[in-house]
C-alpha positions, 0 to 999 in steps of 0.5 A: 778481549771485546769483539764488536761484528761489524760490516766491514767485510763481515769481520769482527773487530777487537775494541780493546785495541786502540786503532787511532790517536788524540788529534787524528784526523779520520774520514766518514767513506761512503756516505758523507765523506766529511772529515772529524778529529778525534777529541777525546778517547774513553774506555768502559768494559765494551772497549774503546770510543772514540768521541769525534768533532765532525770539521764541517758541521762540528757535530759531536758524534762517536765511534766505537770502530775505526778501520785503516782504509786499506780495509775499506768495506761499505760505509764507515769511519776510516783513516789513512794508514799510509798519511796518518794526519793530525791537528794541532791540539789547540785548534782540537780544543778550539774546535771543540770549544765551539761545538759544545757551544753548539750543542749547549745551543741546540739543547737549550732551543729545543727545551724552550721549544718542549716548553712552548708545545706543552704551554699550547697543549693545555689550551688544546687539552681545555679547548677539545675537554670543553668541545669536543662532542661526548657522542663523537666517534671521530675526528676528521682531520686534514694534514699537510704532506712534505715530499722527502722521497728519493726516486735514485735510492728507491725511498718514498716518504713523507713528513706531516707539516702542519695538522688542523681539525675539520670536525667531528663525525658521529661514527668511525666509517671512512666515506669520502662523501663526509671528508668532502663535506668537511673540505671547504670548512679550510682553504688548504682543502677546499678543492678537495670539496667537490667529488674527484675519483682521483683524490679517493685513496683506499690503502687499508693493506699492509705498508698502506696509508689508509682511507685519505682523501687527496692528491697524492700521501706525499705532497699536499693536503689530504683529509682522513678520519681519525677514530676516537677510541678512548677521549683521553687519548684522543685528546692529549693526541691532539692537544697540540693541534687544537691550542694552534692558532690555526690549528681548528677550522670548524664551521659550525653552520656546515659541518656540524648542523648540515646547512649548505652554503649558497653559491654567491653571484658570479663575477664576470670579468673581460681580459685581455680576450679571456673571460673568467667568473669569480665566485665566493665559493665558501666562507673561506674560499673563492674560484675561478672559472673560465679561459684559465688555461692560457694562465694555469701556470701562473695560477698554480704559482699563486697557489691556486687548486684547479679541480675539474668537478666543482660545483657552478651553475647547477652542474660540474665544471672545472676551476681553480680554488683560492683562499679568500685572502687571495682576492686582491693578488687574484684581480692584480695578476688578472689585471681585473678592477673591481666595478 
């Protein structure tokens, strides 16, 4: 006899005896709710699988416990001792006919994919051999952040959508003052340029996210340092990001030699009663000073950056950031016109 512990109720539960039927239709409690027909039944040394066909998505998945409801405990798989259901065993094999022709569709998109990720990580590989400086210490970084927290569960977290490479540094400490500098070398991460109290993270402790410069390690772009312990690893780490066409923002003028960027001749704009400035911010970067509060939203739906502590003028004033390729959508949502 195979006993397998289980959740339900704590118990344990006899895989040598067949709890359902070919063509039984069963239902996921708890969690999905979505419905499945057993296609297939197997038997090894561990006892009874029951290989399933989920009816929404048709997804092929397996079980090796499935309770009558009448034991229902938690989430898992269950049917209905008292209106046992089955399907057809044409439409089973239909059924399963199209989701293994799903799956064989999925296989082959995410090997042409492995295929495509290898071919960009030798560009990278050839591109970080040949530049990445022998005297580097490190790599500064910026990442882009997907938000996938649920408040109502109590889960926060994350996903990485996008990595480029801002530069290199010659030492493994963390300074903001360096991430800043590197922060207009890109235009996701220029109003990150300028000094900001809020945007300093300092979260080296247990379950913390490190050193990162940015809004928030959930959304958004953040910038950190990423010591280079040994080339090799270092390298292969980031041979993907390196062989993207967009995957390297390295100004060799300001990040690597120290030169600074001369602020270029404000653009003074009269509308609608409102004044702005526009000014080339950066080689690829531009912003916006002025009357911007009566438009913030639609700024901020342009994808503009506001930061209250950007450089103008010999001093520290707020502004928005925009990427220089949002000169022409700038002047037409502002009604502006070149003169």
């Amino acid at each position: 006899m195979t006993k397998l512990y289980s959740l339900f109720g704590g118990t344990t539960t006899d895989t040598d005896k067949k709890a359902v039927e070919v063509n039984q239709i069963v239902q996921m409690e708890g969690y999905s709710y979505d419905r499945y027909v057993i296609h297939k039944i197997t038997h090894n040394d561990y006892g009874y699988h029951y290989h399933l066909i989920n009816l929404r998505t048709l997804d092929l998945q397996q079980s090796r416990i499935i309770k009558p409801l009448s034991q229902k405990f938690g989430i898992g798989m269950y049917y209905d001792e008292n209106n046992i259901e089955f399907m057809p065993e044409a439409e089973v094999a239909d059924l399963y006919a199209k989701a293994k022709a799903k799956q064989d569709a999925k296989r082959d998109a995410e090997k042409k994919e492995d295929e495509r990720r290898e071919a960009v990580k030798v560009i990278g590989r050839k591109w970080l051999q040949e530049n990445l400086p022998s005297e580097a210490q490190a790599l500064i970084v910026a990442r882009l952040k997907q938000d996938e927290s649920d408040s109502q569960t109590d889960y926060y977290a994350s996903r990485t959508q996008c990595t480029v490479i801002l530069g290199f540094s010659k030492h493994k400490r963390d300074i903001f003052s360096e991430m800043c500098k590197y922060a207009s070398n890109f235009e996701g991460t220029a109003h990150l340029a300028e000094y900001n109290e809020d945007y300093e993270h300092r979260e080296k402790y247990s379950m913390g996210a490190g050193y990162y410069l940015g809004e928030s390690k959930y959304r958004g772009w953040i910038i950190e340092k990423c010591p280079i312990y040994t080339r090799e690893n270092t390298i292969e780490e980031f041979a993907y990001t390196a062989g993207c066409p967009d995957g390297i923002y390295i100004n060799t003028n300001k990040a690597v030699a120290g030169k600074e960027v001369q602020e270029q001749p404000a653009q003074v704009i009269e509308s609608d009663n409102l004044s702005f400035e526009v000014v080339d911010y950066s080689e690829k970067a531009i912003a916006l000073f002025g009357d911007t509060k009566p438009i913030k939203d639609l700024l901020s739906a342009m994808g503009g950056k506001f930061n209250p502590r950007l450089t103008h003028d010999g001093g520290k004033q707020a502004g928005w950031i925009f990427s220089k390729t949002k000169r022409e959508e700038l002047d037409t949502i502002l009604n502006l016109k070149q003169k």
